[in-house]
C-alpha positions as a printed Julia matrix, in Angstrom:
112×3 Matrix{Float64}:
 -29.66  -18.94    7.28
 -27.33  -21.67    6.4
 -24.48  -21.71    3.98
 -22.12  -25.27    4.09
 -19.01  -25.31    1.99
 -17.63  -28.62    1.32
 -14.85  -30.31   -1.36
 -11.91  -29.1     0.32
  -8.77  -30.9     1.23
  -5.0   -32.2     0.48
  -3.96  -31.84   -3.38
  -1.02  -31.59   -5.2
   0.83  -28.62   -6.98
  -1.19  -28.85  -10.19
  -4.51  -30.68   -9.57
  -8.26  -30.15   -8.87
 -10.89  -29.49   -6.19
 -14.32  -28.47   -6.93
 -15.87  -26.45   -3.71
 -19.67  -27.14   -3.37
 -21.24  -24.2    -1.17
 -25.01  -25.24   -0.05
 -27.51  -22.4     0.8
 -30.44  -22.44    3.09
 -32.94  -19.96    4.8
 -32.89  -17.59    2.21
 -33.85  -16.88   -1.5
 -30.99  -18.22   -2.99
 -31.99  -17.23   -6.31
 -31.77  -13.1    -5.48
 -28.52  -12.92   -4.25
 -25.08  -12.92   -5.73
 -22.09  -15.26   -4.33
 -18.77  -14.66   -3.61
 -16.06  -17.09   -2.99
 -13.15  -15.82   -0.36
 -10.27  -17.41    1.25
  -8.05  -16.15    4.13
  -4.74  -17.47    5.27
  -3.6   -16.67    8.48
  -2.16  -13.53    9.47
  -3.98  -12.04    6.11
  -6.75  -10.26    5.07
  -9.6   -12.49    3.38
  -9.09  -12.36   -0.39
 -12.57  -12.02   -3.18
 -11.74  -15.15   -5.54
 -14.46  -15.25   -7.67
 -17.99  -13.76   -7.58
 -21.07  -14.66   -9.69
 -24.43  -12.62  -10.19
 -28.0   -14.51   -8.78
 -28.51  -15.23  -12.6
 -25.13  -16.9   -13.13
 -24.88  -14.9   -16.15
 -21.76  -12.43  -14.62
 -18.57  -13.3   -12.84
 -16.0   -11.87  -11.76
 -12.09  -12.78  -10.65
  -9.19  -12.33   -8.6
  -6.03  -11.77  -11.45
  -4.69  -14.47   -9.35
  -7.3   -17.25  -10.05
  -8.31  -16.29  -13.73
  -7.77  -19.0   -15.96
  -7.62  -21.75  -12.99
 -10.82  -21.17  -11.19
 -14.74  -21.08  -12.12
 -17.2   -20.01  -10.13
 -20.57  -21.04  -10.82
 -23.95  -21.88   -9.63
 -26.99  -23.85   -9.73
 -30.69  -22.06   -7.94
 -32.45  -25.0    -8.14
 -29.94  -26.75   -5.93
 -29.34  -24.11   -4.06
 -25.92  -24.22   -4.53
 -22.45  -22.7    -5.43
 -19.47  -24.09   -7.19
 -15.92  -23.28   -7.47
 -14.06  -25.05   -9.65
 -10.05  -25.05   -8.51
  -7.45  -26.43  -11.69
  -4.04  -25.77  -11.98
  -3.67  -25.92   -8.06
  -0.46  -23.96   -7.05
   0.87  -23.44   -3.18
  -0.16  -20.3    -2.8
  -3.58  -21.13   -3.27
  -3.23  -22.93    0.17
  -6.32  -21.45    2.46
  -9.57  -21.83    3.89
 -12.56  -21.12    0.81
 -15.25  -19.75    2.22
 -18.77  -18.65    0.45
 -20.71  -15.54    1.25
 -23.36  -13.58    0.67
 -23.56  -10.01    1.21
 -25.52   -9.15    3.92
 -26.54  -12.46    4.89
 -23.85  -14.53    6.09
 -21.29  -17.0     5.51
 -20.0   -20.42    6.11
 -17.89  -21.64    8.21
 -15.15  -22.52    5.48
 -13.24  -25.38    3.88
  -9.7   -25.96    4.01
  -7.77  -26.27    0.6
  -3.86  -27.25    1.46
  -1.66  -27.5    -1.46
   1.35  -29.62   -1.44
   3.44  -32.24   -2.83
């Protein structure tokens, strides 16, 4: 079981990252996703989940309206889309699936 998180990095206050999550050694297809980041010295925070269809998500308050979560099965792979950057969004992004694993992260630093 692999998952590999990539698209993270240095932005400013207001701009855009789009998080690519790639899945392997499992049926990507069957299982739901989930987007978390953690700062140091903090618990790790849900930011956006999505159903094995695509067809549900859900949202931290603190992301909705900036962020979208979604996914393609044929590629194997999971998307977060990051607008409206703001500071506090500062963290590493990792992707996860329930009772399988996750990756080893991506770090998202917000600054001017």
């Amino acid at each position: 079981v692999q998952l590999v998180e990539s698209g993270g990095g240095l932005v400013q206050p207001g701009g855009s990252l789009n998080l690519s999550c790639v899945a392997s050694g499992f049926t990507f297809s069957s299982y739901a996703m989930n987007w978390y980041r953690q700062v140091p010295g903090k618990e790790r925070e849900l930011v956006a989940a999505i159903s094995s269809a695509g067809d549900n998500t859900i949202y931290a308050d603190s992301v909705k309206g900036r962020f979208t979560i979604s996914r393609d099965n044929a590629k194997s792979t999971a998307y977060l889309q990051m607008n409206s950057l703001m500071t506090e969004d500062k963290a590493v992004y990792y992707c996860d699936v329930e009772h399988i694993g996750r990756g080893q992260g991506t770090q998202v630093t917000v600054s001017s």
